[in-house]
PDB file of N, CA, C and O in Angstrom:
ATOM      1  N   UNK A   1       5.380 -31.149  -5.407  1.00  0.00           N
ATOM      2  CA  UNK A   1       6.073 -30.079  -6.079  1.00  0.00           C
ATOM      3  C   UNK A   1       5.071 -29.264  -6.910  1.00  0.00           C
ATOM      4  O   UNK A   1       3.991 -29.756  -7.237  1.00  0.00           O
ATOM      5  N   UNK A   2       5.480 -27.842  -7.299  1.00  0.00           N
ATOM      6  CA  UNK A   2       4.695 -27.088  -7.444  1.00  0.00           C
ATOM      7  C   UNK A   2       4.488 -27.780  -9.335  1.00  0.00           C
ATOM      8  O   UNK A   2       5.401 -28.237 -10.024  1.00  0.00           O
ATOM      9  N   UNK A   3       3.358 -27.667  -9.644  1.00  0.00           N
ATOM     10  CA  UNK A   3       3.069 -28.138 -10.980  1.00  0.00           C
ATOM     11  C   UNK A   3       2.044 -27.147 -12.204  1.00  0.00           C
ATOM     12  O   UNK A   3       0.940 -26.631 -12.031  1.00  0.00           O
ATOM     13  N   UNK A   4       2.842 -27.160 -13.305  1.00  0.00           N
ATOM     14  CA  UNK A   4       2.289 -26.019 -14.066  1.00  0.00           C
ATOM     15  C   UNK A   4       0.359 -26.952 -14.719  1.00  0.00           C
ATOM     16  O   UNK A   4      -0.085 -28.094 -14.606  1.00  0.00           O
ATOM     17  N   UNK A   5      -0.130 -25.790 -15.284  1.00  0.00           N
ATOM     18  CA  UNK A   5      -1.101 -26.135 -15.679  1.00  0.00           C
ATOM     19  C   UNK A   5      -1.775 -27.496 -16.565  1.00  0.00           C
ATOM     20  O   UNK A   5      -2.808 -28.157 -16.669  1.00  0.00           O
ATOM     21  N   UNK A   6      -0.270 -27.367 -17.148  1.00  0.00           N
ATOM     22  CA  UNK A   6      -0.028 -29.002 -18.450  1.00  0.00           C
ATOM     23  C   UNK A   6      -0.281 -30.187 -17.446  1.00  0.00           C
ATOM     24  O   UNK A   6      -0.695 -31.270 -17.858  1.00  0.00           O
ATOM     25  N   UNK A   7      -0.012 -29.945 -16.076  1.00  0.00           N
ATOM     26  CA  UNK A   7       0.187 -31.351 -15.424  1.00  0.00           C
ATOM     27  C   UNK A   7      -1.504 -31.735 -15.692  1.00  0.00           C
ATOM     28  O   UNK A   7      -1.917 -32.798 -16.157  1.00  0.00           O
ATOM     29  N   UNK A   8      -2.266 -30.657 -15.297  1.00  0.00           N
ATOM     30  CA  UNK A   8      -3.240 -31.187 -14.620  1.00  0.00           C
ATOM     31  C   UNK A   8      -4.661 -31.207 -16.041  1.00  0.00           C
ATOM     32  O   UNK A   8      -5.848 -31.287 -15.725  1.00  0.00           O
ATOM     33  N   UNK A   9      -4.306 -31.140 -17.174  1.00  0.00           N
ATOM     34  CA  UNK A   9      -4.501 -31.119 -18.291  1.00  0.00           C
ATOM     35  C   UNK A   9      -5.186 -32.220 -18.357  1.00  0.00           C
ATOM     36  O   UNK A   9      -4.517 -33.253 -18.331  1.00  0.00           O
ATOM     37  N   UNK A  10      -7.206 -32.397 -18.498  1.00  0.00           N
ATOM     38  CA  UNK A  10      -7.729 -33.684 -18.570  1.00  0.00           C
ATOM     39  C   UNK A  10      -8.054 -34.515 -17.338  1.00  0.00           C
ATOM     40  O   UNK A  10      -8.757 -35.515 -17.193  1.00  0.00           O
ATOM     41  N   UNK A  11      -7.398 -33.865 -16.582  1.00  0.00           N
ATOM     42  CA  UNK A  11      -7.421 -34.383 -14.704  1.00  0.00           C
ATOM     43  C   UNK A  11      -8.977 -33.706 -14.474  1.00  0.00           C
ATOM     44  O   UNK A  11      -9.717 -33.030 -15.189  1.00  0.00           O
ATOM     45  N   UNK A  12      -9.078 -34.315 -12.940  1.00  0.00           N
ATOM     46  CA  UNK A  12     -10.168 -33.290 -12.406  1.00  0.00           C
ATOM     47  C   UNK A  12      -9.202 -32.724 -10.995  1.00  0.00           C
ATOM     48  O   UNK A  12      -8.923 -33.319  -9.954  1.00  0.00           O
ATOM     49  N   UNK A  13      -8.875 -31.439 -11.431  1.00  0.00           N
ATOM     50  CA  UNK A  13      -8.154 -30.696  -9.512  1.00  0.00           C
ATOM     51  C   UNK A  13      -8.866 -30.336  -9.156  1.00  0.00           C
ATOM     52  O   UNK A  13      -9.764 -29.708  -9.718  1.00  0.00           O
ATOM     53  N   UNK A  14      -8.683 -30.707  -7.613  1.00  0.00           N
ATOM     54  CA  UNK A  14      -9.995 -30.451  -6.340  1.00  0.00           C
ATOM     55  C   UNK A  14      -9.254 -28.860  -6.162  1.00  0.00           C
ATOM     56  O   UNK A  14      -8.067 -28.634  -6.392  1.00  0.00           O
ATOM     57  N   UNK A  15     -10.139 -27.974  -5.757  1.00  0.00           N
ATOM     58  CA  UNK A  15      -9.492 -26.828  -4.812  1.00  0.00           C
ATOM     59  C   UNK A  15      -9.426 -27.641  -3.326  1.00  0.00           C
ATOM     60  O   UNK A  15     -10.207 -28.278  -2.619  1.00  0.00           O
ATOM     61  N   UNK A  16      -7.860 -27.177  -3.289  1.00  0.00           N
ATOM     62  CA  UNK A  16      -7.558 -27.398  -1.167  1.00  0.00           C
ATOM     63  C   UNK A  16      -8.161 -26.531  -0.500  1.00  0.00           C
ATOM     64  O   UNK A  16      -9.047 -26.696   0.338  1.00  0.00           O
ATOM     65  N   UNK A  17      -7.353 -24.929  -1.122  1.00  0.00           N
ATOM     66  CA  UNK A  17      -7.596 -23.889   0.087  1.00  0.00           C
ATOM     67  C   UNK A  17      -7.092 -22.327  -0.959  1.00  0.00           C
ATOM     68  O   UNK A  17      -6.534 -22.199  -2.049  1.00  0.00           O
ATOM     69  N   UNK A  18      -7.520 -21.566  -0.157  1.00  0.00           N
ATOM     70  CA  UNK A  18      -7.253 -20.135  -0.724  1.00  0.00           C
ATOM     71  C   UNK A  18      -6.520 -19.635   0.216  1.00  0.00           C
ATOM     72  O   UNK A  18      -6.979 -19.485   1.348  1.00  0.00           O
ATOM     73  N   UNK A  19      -4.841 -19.184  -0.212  1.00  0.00           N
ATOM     74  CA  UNK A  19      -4.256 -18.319   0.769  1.00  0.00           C
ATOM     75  C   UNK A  19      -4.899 -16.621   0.534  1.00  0.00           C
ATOM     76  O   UNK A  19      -5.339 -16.183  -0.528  1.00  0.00           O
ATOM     77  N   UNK A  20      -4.830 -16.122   1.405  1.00  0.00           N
ATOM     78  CA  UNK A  20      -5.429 -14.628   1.405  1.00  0.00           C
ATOM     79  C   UNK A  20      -4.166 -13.985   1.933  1.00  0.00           C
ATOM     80  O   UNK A  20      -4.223 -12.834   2.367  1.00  0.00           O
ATOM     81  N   UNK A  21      -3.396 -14.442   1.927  1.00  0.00           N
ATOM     82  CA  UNK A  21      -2.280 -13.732   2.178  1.00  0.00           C
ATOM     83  C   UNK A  21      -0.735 -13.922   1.858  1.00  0.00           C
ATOM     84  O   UNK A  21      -0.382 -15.052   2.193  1.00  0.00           O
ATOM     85  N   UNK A  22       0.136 -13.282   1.397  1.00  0.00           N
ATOM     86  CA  UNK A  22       1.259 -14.058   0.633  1.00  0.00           C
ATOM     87  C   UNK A  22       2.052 -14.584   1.228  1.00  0.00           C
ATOM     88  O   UNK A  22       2.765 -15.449   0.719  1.00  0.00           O
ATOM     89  N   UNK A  23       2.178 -14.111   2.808  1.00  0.00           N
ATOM     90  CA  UNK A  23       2.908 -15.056   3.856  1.00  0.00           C
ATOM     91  C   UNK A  23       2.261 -16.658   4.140  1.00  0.00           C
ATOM     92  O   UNK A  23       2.749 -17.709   4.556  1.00  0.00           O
ATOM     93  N   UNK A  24       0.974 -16.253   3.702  1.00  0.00           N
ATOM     94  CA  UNK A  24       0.037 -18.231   3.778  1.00  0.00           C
ATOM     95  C   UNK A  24       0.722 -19.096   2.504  1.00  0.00           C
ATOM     96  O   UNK A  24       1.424 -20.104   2.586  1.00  0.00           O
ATOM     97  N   UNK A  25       0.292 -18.378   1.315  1.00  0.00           N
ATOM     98  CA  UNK A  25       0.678 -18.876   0.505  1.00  0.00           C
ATOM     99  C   UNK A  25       2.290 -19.198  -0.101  1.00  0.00           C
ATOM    100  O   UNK A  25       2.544 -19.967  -1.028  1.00  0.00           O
ATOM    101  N   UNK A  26       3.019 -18.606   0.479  1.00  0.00           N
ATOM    102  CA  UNK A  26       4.540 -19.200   0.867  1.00  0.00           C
ATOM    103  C   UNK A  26       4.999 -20.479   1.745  1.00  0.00           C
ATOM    104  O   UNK A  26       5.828 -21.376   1.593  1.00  0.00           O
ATOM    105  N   UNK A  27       4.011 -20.109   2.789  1.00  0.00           N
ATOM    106  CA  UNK A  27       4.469 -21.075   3.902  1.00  0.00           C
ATOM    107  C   UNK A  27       3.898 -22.440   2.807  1.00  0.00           C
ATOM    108  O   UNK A  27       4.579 -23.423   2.515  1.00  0.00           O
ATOM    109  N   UNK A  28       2.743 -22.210   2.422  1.00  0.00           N
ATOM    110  CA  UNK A  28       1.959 -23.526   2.330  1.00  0.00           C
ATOM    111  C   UNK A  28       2.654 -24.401   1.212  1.00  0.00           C
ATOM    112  O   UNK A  28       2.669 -25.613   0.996  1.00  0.00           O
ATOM    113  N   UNK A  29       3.164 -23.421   0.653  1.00  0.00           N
ATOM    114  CA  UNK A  29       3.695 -24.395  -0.707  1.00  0.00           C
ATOM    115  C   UNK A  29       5.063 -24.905  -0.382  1.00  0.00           C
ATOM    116  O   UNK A  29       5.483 -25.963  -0.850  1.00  0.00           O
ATOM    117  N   UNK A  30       5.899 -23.981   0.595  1.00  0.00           N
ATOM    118  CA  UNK A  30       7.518 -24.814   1.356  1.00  0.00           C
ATOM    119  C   UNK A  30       6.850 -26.161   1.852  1.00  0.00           C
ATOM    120  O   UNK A  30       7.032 -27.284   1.382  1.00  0.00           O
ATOM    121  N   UNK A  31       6.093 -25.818   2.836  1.00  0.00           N
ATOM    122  CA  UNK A  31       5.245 -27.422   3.746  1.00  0.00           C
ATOM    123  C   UNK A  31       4.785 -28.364   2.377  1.00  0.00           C
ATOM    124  O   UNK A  31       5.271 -29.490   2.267  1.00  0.00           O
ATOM    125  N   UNK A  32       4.086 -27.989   1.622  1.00  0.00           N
ATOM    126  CA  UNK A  32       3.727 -29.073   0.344  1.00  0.00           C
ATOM    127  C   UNK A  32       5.292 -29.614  -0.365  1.00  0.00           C
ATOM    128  O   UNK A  32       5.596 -30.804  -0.291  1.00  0.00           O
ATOM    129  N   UNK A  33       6.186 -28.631  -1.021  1.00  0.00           N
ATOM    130  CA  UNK A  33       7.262 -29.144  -1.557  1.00  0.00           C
ATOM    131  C   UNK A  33       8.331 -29.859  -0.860  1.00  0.00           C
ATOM    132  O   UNK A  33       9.103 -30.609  -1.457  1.00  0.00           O
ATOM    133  N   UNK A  34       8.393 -29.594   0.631  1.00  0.00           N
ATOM    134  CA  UNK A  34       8.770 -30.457   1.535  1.00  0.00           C
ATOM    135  C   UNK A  34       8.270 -31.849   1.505  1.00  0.00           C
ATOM    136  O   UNK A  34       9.053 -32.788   1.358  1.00  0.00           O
ATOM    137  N   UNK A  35       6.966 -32.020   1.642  1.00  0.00           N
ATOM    138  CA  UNK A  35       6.121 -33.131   1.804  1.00  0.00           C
ATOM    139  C   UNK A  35       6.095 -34.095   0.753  1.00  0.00           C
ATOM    140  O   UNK A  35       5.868 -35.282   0.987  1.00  0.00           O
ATOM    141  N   UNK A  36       6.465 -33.343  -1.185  1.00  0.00           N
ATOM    142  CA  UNK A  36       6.178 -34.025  -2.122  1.00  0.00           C
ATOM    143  C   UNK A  36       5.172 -34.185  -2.680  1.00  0.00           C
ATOM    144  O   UNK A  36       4.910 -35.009  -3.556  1.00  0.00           O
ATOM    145  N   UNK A  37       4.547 -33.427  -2.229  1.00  0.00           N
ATOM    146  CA  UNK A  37       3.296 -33.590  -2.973  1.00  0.00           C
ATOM    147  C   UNK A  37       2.896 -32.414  -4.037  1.00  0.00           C
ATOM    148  O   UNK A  37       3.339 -31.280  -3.850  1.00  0.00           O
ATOM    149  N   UNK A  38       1.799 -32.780  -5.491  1.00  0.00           N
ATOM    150  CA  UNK A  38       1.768 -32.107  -6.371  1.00  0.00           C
ATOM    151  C   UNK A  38       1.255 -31.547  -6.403  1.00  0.00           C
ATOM    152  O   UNK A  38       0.135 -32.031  -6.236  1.00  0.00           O
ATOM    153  N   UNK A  39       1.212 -30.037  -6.609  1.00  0.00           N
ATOM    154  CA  UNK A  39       0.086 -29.105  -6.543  1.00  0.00           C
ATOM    155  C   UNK A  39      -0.133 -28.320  -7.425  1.00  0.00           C
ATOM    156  O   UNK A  39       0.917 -28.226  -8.060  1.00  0.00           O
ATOM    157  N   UNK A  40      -1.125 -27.483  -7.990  1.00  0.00           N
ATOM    158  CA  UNK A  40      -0.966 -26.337  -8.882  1.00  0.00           C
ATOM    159  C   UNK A  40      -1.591 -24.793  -7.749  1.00  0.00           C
ATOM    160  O   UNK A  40      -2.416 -24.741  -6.837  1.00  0.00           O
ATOM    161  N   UNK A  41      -0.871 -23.935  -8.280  1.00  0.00           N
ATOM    162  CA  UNK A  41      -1.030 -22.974  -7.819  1.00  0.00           C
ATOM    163  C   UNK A  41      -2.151 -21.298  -8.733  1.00  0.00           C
ATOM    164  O   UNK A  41      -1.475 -20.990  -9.715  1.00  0.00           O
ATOM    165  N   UNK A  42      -2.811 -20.805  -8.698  1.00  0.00           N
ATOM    166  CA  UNK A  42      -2.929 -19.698  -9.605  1.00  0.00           C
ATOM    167  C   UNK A  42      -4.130 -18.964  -8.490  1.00  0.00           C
ATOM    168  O   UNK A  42      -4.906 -19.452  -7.668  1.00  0.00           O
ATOM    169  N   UNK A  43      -3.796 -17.392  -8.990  1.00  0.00           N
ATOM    170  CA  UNK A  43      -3.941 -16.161  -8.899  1.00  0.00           C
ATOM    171  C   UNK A  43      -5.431 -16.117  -9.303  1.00  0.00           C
ATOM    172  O   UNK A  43      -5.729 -16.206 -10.494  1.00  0.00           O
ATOM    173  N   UNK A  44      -6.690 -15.937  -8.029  1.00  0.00           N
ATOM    174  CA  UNK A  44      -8.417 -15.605  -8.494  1.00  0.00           C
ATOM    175  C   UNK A  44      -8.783 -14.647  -7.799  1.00  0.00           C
ATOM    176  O   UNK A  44      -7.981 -13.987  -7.139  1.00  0.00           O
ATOM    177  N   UNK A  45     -10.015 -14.418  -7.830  1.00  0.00           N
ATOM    178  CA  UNK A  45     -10.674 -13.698  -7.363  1.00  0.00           C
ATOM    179  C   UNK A  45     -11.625 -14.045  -5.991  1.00  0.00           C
ATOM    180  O   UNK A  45     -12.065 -15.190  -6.092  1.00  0.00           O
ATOM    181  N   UNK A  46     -11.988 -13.483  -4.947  1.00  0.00           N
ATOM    182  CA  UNK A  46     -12.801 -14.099  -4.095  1.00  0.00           C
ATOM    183  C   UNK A  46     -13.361 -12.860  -3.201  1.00  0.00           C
ATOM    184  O   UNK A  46     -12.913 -11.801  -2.761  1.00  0.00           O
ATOM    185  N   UNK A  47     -14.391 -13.463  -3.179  1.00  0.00           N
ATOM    186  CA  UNK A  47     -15.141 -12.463  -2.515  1.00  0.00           C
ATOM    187  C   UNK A  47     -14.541 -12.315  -1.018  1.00  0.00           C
ATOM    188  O   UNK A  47     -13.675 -13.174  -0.854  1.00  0.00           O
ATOM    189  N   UNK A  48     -14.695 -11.626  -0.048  1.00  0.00           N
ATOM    190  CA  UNK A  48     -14.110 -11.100   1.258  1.00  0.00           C
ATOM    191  C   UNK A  48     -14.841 -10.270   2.215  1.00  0.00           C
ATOM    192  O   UNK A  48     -14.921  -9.208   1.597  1.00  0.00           O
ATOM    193  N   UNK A  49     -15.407 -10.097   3.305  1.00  0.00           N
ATOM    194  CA  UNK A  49     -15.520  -8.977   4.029  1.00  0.00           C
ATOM    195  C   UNK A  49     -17.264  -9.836   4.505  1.00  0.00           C
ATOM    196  O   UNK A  49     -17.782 -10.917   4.223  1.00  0.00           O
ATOM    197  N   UNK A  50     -17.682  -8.602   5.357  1.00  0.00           N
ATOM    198  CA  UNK A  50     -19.055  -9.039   5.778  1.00  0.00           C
ATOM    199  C   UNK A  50     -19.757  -8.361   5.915  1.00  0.00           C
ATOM    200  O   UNK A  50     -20.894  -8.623   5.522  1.00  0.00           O
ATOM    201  N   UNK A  51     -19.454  -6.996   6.606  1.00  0.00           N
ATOM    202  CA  UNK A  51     -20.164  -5.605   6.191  1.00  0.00           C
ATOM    203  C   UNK A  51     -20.070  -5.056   4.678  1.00  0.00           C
ATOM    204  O   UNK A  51     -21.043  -4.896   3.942  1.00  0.00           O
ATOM    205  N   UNK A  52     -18.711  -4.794   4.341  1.00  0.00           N
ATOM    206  CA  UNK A  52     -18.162  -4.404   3.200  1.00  0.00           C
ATOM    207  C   UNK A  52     -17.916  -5.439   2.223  1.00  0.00           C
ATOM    208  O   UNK A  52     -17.425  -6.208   3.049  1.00  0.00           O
ATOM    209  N   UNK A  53     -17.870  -5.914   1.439  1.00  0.00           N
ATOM    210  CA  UNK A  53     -17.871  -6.850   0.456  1.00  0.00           C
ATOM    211  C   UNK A  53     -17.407  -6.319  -0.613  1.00  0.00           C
ATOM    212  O   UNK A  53     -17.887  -5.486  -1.382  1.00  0.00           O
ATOM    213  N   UNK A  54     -16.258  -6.970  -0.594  1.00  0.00           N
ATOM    214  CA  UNK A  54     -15.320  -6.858  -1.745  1.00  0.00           C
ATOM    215  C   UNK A  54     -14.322  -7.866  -2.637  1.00  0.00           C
ATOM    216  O   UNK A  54     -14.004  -9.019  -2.347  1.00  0.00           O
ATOM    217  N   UNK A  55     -13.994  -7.220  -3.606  1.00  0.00           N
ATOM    218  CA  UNK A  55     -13.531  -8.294  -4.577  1.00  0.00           C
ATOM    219  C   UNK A  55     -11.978  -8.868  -4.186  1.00  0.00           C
ATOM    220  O   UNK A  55     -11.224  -8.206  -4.899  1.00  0.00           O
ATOM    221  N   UNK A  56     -11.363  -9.586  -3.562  1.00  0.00           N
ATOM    222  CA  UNK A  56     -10.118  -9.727  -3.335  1.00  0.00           C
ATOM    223  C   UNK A  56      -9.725 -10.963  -4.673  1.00  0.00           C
ATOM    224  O   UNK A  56     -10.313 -11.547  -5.584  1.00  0.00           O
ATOM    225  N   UNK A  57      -8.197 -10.865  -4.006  1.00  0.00           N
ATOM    226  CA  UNK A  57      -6.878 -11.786  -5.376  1.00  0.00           C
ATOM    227  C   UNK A  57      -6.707 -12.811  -4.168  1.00  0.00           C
ATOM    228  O   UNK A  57      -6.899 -12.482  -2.997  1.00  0.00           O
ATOM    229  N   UNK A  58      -6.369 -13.945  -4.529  1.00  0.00           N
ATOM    230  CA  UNK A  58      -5.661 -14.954  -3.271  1.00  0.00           C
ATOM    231  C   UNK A  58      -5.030 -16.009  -4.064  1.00  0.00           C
ATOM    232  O   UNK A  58      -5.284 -15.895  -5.263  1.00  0.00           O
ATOM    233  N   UNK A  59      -4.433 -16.802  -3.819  1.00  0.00           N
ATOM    234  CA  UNK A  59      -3.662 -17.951  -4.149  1.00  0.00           C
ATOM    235  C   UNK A  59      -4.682 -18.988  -3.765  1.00  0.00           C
ATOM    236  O   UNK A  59      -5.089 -19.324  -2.653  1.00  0.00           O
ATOM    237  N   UNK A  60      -5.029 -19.459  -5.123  1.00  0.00           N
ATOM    238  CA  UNK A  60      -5.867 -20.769  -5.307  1.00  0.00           C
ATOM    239  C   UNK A  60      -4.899 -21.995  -4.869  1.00  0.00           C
ATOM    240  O   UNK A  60      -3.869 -21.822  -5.521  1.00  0.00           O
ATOM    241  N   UNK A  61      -4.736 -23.299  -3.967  1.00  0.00           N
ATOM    242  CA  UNK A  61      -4.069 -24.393  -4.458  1.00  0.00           C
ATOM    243  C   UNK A  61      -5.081 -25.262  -4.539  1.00  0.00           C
ATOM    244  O   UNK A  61      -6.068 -25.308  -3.804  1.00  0.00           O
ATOM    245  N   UNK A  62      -4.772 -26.073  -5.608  1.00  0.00           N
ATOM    246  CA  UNK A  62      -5.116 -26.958  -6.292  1.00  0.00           C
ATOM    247  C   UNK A  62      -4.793 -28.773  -6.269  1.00  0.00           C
ATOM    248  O   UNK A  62      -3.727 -28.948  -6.858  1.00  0.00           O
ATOM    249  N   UNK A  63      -5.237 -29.788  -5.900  1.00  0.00           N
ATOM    250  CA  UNK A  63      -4.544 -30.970  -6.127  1.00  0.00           C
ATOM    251  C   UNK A  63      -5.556 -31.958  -6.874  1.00  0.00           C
ATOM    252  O   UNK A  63      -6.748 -31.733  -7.086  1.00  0.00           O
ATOM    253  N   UNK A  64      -4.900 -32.992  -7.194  1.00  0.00           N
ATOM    254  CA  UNK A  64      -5.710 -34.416  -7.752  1.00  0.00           C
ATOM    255  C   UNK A  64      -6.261 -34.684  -6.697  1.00  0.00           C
ATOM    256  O   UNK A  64      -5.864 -34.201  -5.637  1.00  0.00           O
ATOM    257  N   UNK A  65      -7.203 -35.441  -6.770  1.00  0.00           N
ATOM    258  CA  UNK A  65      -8.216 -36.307  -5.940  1.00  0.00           C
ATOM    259  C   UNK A  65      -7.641 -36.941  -4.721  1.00  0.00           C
ATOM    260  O   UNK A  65      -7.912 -36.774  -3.532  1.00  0.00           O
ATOM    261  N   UNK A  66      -6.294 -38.145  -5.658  1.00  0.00           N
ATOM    262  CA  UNK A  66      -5.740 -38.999  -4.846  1.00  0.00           C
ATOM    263  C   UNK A  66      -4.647 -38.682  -3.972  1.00  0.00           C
ATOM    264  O   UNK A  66      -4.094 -39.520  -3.260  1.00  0.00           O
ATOM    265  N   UNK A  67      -4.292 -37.283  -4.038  1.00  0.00           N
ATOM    266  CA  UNK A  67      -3.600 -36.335  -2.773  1.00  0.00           C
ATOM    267  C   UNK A  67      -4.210 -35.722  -2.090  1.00  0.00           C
ATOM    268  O   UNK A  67      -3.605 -34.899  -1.404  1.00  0.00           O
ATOM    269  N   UNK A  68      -5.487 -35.818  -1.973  1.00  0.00           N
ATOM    270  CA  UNK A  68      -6.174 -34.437  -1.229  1.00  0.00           C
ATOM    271  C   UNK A  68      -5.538 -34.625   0.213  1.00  0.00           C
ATOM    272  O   UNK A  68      -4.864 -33.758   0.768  1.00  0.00           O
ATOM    273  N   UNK A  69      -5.923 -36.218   0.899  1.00  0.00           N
ATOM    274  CA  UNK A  69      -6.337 -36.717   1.850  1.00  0.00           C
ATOM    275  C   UNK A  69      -5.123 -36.500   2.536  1.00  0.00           C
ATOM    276  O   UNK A  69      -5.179 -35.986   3.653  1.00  0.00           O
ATOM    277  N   UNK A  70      -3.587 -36.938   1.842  1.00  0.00           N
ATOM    278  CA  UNK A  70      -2.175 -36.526   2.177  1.00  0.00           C
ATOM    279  C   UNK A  70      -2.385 -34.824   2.205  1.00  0.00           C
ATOM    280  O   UNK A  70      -1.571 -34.332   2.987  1.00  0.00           O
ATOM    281  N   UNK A  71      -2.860 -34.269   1.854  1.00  0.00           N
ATOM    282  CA  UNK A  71      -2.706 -32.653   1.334  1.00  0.00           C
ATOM    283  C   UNK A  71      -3.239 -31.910   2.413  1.00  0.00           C
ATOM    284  O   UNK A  71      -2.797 -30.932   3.015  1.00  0.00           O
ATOM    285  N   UNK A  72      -4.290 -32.579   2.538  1.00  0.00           N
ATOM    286  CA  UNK A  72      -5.527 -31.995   4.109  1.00  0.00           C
ATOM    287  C   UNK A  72      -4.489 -32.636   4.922  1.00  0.00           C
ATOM    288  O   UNK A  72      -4.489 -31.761   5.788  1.00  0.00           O
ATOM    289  N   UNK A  73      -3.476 -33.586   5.392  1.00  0.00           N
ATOM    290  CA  UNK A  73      -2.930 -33.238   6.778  1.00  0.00           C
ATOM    291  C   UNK A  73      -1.889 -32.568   6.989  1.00  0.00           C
ATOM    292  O   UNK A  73      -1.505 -32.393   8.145  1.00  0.00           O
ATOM    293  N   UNK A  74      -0.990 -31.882   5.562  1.00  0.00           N
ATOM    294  CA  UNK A  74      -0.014 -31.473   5.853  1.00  0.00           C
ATOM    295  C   UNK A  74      -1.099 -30.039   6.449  1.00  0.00           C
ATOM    296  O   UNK A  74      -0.993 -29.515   7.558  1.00  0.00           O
ATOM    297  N   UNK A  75      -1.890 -29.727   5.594  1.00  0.00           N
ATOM    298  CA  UNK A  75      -2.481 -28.092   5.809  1.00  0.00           C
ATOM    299  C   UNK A  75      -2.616 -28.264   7.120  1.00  0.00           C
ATOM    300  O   UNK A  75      -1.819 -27.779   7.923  1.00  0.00           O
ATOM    301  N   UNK A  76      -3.670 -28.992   7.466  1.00  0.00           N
ATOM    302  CA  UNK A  76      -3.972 -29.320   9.301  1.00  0.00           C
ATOM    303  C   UNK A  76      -2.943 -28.827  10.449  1.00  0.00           C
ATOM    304  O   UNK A  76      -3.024 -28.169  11.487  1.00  0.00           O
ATOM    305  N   UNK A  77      -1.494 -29.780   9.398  1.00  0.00           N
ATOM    306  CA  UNK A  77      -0.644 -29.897  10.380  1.00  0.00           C
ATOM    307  C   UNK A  77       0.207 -28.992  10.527  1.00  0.00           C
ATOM    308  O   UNK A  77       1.153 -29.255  11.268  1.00  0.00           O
ATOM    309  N   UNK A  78       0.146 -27.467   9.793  1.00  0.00           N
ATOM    310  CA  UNK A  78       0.842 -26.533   9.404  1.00  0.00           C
ATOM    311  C   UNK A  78      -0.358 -25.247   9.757  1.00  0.00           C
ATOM    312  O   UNK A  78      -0.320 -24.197   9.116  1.00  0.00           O
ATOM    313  N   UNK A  79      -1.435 -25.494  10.882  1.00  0.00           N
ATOM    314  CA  UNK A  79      -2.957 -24.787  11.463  1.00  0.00           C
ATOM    315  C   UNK A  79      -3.418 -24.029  10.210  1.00  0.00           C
ATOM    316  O   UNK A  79      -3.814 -22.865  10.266  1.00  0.00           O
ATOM    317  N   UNK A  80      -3.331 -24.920   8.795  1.00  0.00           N
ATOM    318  CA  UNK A  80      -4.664 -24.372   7.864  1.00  0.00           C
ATOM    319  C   UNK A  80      -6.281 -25.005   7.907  1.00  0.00           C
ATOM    320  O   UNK A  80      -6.618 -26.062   8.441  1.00  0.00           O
ATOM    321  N   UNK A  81      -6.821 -24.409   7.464  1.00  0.00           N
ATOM    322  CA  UNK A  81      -8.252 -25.353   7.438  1.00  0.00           C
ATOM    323  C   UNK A  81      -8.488 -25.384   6.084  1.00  0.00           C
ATOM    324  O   UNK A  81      -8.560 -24.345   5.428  1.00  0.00           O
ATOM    325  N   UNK A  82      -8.653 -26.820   5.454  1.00  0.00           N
ATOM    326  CA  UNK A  82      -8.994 -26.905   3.741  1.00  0.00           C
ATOM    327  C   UNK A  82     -10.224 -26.441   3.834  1.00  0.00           C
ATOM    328  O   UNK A  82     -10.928 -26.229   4.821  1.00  0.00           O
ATOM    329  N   UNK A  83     -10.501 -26.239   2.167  1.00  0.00           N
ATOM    330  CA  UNK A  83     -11.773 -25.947   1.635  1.00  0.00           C
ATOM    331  C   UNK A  83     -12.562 -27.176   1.246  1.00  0.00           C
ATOM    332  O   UNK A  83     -12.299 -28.087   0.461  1.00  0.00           O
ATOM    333  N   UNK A  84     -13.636 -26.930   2.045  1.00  0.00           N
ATOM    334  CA  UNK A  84     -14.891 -27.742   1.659  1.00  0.00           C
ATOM    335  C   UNK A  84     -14.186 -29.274   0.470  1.00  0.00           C
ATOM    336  O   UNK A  84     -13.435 -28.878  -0.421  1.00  0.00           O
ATOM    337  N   UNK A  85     -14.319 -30.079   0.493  1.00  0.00           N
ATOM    338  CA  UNK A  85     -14.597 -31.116  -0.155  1.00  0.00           C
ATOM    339  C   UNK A  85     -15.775 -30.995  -1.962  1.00  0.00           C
ATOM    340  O   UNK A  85     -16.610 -30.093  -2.040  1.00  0.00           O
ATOM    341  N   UNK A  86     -15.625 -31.825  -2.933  1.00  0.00           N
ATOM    342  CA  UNK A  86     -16.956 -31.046  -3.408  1.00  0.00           C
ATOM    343  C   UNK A  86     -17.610 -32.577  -3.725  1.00  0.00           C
ATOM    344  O   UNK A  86     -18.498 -32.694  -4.569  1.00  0.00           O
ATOM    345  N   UNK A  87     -16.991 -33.955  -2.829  1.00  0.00           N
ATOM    346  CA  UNK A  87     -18.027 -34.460  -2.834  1.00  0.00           C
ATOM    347  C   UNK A  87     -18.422 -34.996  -1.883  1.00  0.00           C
ATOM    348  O   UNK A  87     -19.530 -35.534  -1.893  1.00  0.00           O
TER     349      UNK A  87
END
C-alpha cells in the first residue's frame, strides 16, 4: 500500500523504478496495492533524451530493502524493468 513519507522515516528506501509517464505510474501502483506491498511514491527530476537533454518530472517508487525482491517481480510481471540495485 501506498505509504506516506513518516513510514519510511530512519529506514533506508531503495529506489525500484521511475515512471515517466502517468499511465506507468498508475498502473504500477494498482499492481503494487493489489500485491500488498509498501511503497512510497514522490514527484523528481530526471534527466531524459540523448540528442536533446532535458530536465523531466517522473514518479519516483520507492521500497524497503526487504520488499524489493517481492517488488522486482510484480514490476517484471506487469513488463517493467527495475532500477539498478545500489548494492
Amino acid at each position: 500500500m501506498k505509504k506516506d513519507a513518516e513510514f519510511f522515516e530512519g529506514r533506508e528506501a531503495q529506489l525500484l523504478y521511475i515512471a515517466k509517464k502517468l499511465q506507468d505510474a498508475t498502473r504500477l501502483e494498482a499492481a503494487f496495492d493489489q500485491a500488498g506491498i509498501d511503497y512510497g511514491v514522490e514527484a523528481d527530476e530526471y534527466h531524459g533524451g540523448v540528442i536533446f537533454r532535458r530536465t523531466r518530472v517522473g514518479a519516483f517508487f520507492y521500497v524497503l530493502p526487504e520488499a524489493r525482491e517481492l517488488a522486482v517481480g510484480i514490476l517484471e510481471a506487469n513488463g517493467f524493468s527495475p532500477a539498478a540495485s545500489d548494492d
